[in-house]
N, C-alpha and C positions, 0 to 999 in steps of 0.2 A: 407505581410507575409503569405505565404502558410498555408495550413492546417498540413500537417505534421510538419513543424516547429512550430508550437503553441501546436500541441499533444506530441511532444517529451518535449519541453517546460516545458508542462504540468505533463511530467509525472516526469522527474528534480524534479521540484517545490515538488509535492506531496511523492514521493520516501524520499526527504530531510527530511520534515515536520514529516513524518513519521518514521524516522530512527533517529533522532535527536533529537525530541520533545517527540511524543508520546509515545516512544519506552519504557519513561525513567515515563510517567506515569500508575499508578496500586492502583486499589482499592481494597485492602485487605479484609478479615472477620476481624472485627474488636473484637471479641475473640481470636484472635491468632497474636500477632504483626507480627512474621515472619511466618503466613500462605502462604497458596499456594492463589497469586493475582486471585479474579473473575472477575475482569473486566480488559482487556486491551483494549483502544481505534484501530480501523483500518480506517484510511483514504486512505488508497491504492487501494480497489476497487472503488473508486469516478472515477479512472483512466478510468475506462472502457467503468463506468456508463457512464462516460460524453465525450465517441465517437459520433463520427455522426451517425446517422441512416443508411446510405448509405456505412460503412465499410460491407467491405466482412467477411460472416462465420470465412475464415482459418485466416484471419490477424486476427480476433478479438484471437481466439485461440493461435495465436504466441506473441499477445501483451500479456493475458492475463497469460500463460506459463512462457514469461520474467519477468513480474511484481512481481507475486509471486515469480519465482527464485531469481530475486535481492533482493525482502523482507528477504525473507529465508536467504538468505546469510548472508547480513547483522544484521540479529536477531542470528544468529549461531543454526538455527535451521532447516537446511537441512543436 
């Protein structure tokens, strides 16, 4: 299996986990049930982290640009 097929793979996998799972959890102040959440989990920049050494500057920036825009999307927060 190539490298790009294991990074797109990869970013599937984490895009999911993060749109599905974490999306849905939030740690609240816990004087105010329905306060504004301070913690939300982000597993979507792992995506990046965990490139090769060897990608080039502009794709890190295209992969990078994609990730968060599918985020966003998906959070309805673009």
């Amino acid at each position: 299996m190539t490298t790009l097929i294991k990074n797109i793979i990869r970013f599937c996998v984490i895009l999911l986990v993060q749109v599905l799972i974490l999306n849905k959890v939030t740690l609240q102040w816990w004087a105010q049930p329905g306060g504004f959440p301070i913690f939300i989990p982000y597993l979507y920049p792992w995506f990046i982290l965990l490139l090769p050494f060897e990608t080039p500057v502009a794709l890190l920036l295209v992969a990078g640009f994609l990730c968060g825009l599918s985020v966003d999307s998906f959070m309805n927060t673009a």
